[in-house]
C-alpha positions in Angstrom: 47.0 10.4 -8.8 45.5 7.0 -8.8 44.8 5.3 -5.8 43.8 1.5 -5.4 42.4 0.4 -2.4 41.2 -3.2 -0.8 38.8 -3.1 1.9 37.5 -6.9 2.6 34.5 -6.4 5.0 31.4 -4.0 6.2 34.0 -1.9 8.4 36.4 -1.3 5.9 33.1 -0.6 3.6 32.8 2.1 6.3 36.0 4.0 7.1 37.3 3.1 2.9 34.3 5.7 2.3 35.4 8.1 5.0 39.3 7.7 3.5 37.9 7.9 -0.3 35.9 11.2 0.5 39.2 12.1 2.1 41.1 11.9 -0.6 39.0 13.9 -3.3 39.3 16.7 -1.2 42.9 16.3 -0.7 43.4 15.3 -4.2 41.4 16.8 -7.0 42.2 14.8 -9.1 42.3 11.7 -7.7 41.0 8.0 -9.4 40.1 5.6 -7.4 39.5 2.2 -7.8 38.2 -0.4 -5.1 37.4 -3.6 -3.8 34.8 -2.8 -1.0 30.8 -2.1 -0.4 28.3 -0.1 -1.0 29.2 3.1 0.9 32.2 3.0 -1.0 30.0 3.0 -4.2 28.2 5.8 -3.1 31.7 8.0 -2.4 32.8 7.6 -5.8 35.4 5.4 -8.0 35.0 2.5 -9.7 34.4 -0.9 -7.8 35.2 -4.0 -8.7 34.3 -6.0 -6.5 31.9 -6.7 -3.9 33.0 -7.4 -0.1 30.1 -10.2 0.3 31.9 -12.3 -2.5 35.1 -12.1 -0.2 34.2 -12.3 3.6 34.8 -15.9 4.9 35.0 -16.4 8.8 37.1 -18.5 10.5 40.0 -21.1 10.1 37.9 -24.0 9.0 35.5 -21.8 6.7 38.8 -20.5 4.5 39.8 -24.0 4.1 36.5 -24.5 2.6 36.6 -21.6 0.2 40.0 -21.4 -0.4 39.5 -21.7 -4.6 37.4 -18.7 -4.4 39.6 -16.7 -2.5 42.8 -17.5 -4.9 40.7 -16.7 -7.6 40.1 -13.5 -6.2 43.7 -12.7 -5.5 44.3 -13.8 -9.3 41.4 -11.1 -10.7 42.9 -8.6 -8.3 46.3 -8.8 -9.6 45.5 -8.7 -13.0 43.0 -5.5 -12.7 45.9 -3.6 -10.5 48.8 -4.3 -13.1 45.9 -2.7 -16.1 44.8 0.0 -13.6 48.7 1.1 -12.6 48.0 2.8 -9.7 50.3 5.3 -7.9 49.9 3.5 -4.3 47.7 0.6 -2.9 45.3 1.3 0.4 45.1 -2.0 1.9 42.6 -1.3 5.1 42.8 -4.5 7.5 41.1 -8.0 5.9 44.9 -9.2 6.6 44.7 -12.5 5.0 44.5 -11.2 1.4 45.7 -8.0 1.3 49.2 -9.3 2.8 49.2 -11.1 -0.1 48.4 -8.7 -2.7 51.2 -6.4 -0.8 54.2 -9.2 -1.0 53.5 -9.2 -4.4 52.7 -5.2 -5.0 56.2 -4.7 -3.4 58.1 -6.9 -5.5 56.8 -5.1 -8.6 57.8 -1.8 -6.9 54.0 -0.5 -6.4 54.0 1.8 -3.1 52.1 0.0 -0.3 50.3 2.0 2.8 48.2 0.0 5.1 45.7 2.1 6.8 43.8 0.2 10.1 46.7 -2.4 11.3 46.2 -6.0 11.1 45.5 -7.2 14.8 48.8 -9.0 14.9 49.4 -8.1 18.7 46.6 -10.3 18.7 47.4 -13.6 16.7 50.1 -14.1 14.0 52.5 -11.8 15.4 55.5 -13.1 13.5 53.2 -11.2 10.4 55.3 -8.2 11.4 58.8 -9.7 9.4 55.7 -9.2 6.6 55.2 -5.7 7.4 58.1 -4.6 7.9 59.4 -6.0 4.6 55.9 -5.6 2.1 54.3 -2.2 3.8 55.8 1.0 2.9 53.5 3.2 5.5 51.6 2.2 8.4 48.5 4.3 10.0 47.4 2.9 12.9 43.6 3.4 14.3 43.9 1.9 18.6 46.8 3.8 21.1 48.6 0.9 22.2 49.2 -0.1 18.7 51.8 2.9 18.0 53.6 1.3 21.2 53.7 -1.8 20.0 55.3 -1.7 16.4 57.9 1.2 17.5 58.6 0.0 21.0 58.2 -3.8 20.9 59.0 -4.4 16.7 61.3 -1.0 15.9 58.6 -0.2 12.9 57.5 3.1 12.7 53.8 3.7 12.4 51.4 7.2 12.6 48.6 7.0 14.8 46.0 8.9 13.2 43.1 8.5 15.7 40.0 6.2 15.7 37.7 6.6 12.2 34.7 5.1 14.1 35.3 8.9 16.3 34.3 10.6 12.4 31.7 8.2 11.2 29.6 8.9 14.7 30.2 12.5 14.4 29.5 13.0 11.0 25.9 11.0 11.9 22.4 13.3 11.4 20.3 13.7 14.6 17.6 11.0 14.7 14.1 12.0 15.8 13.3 8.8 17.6 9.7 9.3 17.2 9.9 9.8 13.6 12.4 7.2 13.0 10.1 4.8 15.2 7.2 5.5 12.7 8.7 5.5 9.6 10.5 1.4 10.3 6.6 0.7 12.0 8.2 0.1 15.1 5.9 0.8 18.7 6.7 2.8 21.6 8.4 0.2 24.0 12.3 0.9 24.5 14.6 -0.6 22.2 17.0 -3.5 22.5 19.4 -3.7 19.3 20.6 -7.2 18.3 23.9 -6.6 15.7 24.3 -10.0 15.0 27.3 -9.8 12.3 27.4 -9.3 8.8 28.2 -12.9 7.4 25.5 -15.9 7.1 27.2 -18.3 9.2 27.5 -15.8 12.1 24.4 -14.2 12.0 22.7 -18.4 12.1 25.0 -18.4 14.7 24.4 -16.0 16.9 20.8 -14.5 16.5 18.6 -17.3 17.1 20.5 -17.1 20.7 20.0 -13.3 21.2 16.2 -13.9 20.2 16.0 -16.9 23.3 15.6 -14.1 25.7 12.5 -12.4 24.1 9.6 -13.0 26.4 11.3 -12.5 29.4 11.8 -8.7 28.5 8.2 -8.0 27.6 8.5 -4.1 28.3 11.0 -3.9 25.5 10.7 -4.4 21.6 14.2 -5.9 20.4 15.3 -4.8 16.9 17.4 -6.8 14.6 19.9 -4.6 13.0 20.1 -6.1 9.4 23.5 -6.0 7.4 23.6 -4.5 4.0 25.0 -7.6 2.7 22.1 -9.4 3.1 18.7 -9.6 2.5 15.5 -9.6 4.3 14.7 -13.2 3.1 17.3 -14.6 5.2 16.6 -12.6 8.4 12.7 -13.8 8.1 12.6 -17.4 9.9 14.2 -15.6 12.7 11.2 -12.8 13.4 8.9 -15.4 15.5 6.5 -13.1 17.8 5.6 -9.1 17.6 8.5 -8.1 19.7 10.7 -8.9 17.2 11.5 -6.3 14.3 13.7 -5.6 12.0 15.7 -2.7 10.4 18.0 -3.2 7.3 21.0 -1.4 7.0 20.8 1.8 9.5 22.4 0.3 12.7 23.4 3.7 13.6 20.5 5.2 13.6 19.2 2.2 15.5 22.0 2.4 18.4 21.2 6.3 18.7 17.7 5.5 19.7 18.1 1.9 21.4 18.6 1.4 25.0 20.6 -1.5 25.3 22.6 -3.6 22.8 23.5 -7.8 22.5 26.5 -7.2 19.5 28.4 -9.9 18.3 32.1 -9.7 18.6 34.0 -7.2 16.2 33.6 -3.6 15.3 30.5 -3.6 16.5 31.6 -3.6 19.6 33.5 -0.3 19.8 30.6 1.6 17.6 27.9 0.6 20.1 30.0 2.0 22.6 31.0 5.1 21.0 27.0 5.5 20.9 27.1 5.1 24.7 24.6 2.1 24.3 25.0 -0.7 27.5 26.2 -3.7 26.2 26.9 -7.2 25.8 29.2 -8.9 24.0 28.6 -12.1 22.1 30.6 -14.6 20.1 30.4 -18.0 19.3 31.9 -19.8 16.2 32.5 -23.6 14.8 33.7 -25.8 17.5 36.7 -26.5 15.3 37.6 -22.7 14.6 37.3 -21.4 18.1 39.2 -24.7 19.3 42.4 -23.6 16.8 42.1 -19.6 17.9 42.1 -20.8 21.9 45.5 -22.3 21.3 47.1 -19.3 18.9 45.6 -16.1 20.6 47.1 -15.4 23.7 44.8 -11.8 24.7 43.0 -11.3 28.0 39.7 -10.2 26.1 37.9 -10.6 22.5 36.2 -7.2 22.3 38.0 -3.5 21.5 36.0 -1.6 24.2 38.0 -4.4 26.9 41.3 -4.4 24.4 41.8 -0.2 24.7 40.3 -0.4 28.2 42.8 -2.7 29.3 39.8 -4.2 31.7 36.5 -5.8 31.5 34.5 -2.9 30.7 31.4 -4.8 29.1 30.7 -8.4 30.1 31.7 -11.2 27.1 29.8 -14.1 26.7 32.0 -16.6 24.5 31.2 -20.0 23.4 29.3 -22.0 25.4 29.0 -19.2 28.1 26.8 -17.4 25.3 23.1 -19.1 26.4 20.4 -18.2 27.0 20.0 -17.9 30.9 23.7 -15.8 30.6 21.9 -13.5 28.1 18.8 -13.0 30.4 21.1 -12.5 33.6 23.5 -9.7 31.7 20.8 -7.3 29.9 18.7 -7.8 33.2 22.4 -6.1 34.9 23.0 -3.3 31.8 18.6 -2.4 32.0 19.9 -1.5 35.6 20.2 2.7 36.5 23.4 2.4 38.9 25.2 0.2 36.0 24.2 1.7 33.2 25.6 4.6 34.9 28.9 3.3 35.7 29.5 2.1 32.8 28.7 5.3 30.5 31.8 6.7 32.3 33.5 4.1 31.4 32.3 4.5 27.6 33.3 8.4 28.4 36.8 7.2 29.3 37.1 4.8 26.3 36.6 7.5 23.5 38.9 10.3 25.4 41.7 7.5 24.4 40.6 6.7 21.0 41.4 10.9 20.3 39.7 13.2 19.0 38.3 13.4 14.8 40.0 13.6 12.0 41.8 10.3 11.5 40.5 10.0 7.6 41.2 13.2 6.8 45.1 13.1 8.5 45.3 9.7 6.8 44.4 11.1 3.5 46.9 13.9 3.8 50.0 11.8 4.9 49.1 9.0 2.0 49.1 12.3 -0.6 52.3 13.7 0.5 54.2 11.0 0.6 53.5 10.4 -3.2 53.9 13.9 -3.9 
């Protein structure tokens, strides 16, 4: 069967690849085509596009680039109609694949969406959309199966979290070898996941890095995105206790000691690693003044959204300086914390299920078209 899937950032990149390796063992003869990264490459398929030519953050940013992103619906359109696949695999990126599935549904194309849109976090009325463009719905967080069958009478499968696969399926890292071979010294580790787009990573890491001298003991490691290049991370690396590590933030986390991680997946993975964190976001004054007034939840990262309380301290906006920095990693670098909050990260995963979500995924998605 033929299977086209959208996955519009470095997460989806992640758990596409998981969902694409999936499938060719569920499906021997599946083809796949895709819009994602490069671990998607590496699975198989043919891509046709890139996520870095389609990741624009925030309200005021997609203003900006809103020509590119209609072109990009107009390219994807055309190269679905010529590819005729049996079913589309839209995983999250909301904003375009809703788009792509209104229209997908109109032509009578099967629609599954696997990792919700965060609607029970902003643009709830999106479910009238779902309800009426998405023919199957595998949701990745608990609450979420509550939400759509309690709340919106839709009903969804809760597979389990894909983050709970990636980490497992992870090689054990020799931390002294892995120190040697990145020319990284002895000192404990403090990871800085900064994002994955430009305008967050300026954003954010030149405020993570304010902090450096006063944690001496410790070398802090920029986790670099695949999306980018080491070019662009340079005029950040000022002093010796600053290195850098492109593309292998898990190995990273399962050596590091502490973490500063930008809102987003991030958040959950770092946790999932049991690394002590903090969680950073800050965007354009205009963007983060439009999302105060239009989401309504209590917290902005997933290890506080499952938890349902603040597990790990976020710094937002203009709280997200540098003596708040200092004053948080000083608390997570603490023994009795760290501690505490490990349990709490113990906690955390025993709701997120057990593994297997790509692989129950791939098996629902194949016998529904069979």
């Amino acid at each position: 069967m033929k299977y086209y899937i959208i996955a519009g950032e470095a997460s989806g990149d992640l758990h596409g690849s998981n969902l694409m390796k999936a499938l060719f063992k569920e499906d021997k003869d599946a083809d796949i085509r895709f819009w994602g990264g490069d671990l998607m490459q590496g699975t198989g398929g043919v891509m046709v596009k890139h996520y870095r030519e389609l990741a624009f953050m925030g309200f005021v940013e997609v203003l900006f680039n809103l020509k590119t992103i209609l072109g990009n619906i107009k390219i994807c359109k055309k190269d679905i109609l010529e590819f005729k696949p049996d079913v589309i695999i839209f995983i999250d990126y909301p904003g375009f694949n809703m788009r792509i599935a209104k229209w997908a549904k109109e032509l009578g194309i099967k629609t599954h969406y696997y990792i919700s849109p965060q609607i029970w976090a902003w643009k709830e009325s999106r479910i009238t959309e779902i309800k009426r463009d998405v023919d199957k719905m595998y949701v990745i967080l608990p609450f979420e199966k509550e939400f759509y069958e309690n709340k919106h009478k839709f009903p969804v499968e809760f597979v389990g979290h894909p983050l709970i696969d990636a980490i497992h399926n992870q090689a054990i890292v020799d931390p002294i070898v892995f120190k040697d071979e990145n020319q990284l010294n002895d000192k404990p580790i403090i990871a800085l996941l900064p994002g994955s787009r430009k305008q967050e990573i300026t954003k954010m890491l030149s405020v993570m890095l304010s902090v450096v001298d006063d944690f001496p003991e410790y070398q802090f490691v920029i986790a670099g995105a695949p999306s980018q290049e080491y070019s662009f991370y340079e005029k950040f690396i000022s002093t010796n206790n600053i290195k850098f590590i492109s593309n292998k933030t898990y190995d990273l986390l399962k050596i590091a000691t502490a973490a500063l991680v930008t809102s987003g997946t991030a958040t959950l993975e770092t946790a999932l690693f049991k690394v002590p964190e903090v969680v950073c976001y800050k965007g354009s004054w205009a963007s983060y003044q439009i999302a105060k007034r239009i989401i309504t939840l209590k917290y902005i990262s997933l290890v506080n959204l499952i938890m349902d309380e603040e597990v790990v301290t976020e710094l937002i906006q203009e709280d997200f300086n540098t003596k708040n920095i200092r004053r948080e990693l000083q608390k997570i670098l603490e023994p009795n914390y760290r501690k505490q909050l490990l349990q709490q990260y113990d906690l955390l995963e025993k709701k997120l299920g057990g593994i297997g979500a790509s692989e129950k995924t791939a098996a629902l998605i194949v016998a529904d078209l069979k």
